[in-house]
C-alpha positions in Angstrom: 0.0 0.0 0.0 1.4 3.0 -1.1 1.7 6.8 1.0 -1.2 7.8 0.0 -3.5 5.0 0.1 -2.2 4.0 4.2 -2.7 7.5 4.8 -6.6 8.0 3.5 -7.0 4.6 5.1 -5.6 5.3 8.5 -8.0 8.6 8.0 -10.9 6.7 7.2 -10.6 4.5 10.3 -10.1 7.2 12.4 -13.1 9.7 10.9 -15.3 6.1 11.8 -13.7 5.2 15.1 -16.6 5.5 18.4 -14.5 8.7 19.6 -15.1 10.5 16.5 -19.3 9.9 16.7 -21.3 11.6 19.5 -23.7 10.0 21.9 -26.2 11.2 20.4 -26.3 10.9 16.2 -28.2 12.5 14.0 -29.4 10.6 10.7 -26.2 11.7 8.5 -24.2 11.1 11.2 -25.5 7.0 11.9 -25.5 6.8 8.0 -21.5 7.7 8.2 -21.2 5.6 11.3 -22.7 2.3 9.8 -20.9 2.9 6.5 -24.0 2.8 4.4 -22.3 4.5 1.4 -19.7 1.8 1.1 -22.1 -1.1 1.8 -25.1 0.1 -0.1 -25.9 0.4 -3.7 -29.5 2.7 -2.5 -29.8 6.2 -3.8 -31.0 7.5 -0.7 -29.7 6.2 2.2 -32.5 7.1 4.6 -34.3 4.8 2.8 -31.8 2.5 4.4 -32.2 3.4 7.7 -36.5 3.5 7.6 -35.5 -0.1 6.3 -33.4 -0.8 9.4 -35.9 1.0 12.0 -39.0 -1.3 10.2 -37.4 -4.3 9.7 -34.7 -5.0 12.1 -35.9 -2.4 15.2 -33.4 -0.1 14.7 -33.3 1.8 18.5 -33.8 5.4 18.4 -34.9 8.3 20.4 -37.5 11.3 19.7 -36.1 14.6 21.0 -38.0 18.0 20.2 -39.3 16.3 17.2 -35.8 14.9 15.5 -35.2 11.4 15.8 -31.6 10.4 17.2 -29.7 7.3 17.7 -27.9 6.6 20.7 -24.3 5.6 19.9 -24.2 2.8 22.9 -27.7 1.2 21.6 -26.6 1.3 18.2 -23.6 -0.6 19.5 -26.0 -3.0 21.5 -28.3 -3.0 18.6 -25.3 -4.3 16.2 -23.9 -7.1 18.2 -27.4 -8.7 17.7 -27.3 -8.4 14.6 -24.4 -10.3 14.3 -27.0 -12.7 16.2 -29.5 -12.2 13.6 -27.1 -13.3 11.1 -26.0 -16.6 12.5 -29.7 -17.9 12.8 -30.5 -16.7 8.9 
């Protein structure tokens, strides 16, 4: 791997390391978080996440009439997945 590429790697991990997310995400912020550009082939990834929230309870929280996700139940929420995945 050359420079360049190990440094936009190294950058990438970083920019999607827990630190680098706050408690409290916004939509954009979960979409970045769960890499949705670089897994999905969607046109709009909200469409994603309404997908995630229907069909596989994606936890969230209503506050002043935004919906957030809490970075520790998105963890939580993950790890079952990985769950989800071994019984399917």
């Amino acid at each position: 791997m050359n420079n360049e590429k190990r440094k936009l790697h190294v950058e990438r991990e970083r920019s999607n390391s827990p630190a680098s997310y706050p408690e409290l995400m916004t939509e954009p912020e979960l979409i970045q978080y769960l890499r949705i550009p670089e897994i999905s082939d969607a046109s709009d990834y909200h469409n994603v996440i309404e997908h995630l929230k229907r069909m596989r309870d994606l936890p969230r929280i209503r506050i002043c009439n935004r919906v957030l996700y809490y970075l520790p139940a998105v963890r939580d929420w993950l790890e079952g997945q990985m769950g989800f995945m071994d019984h399917h």
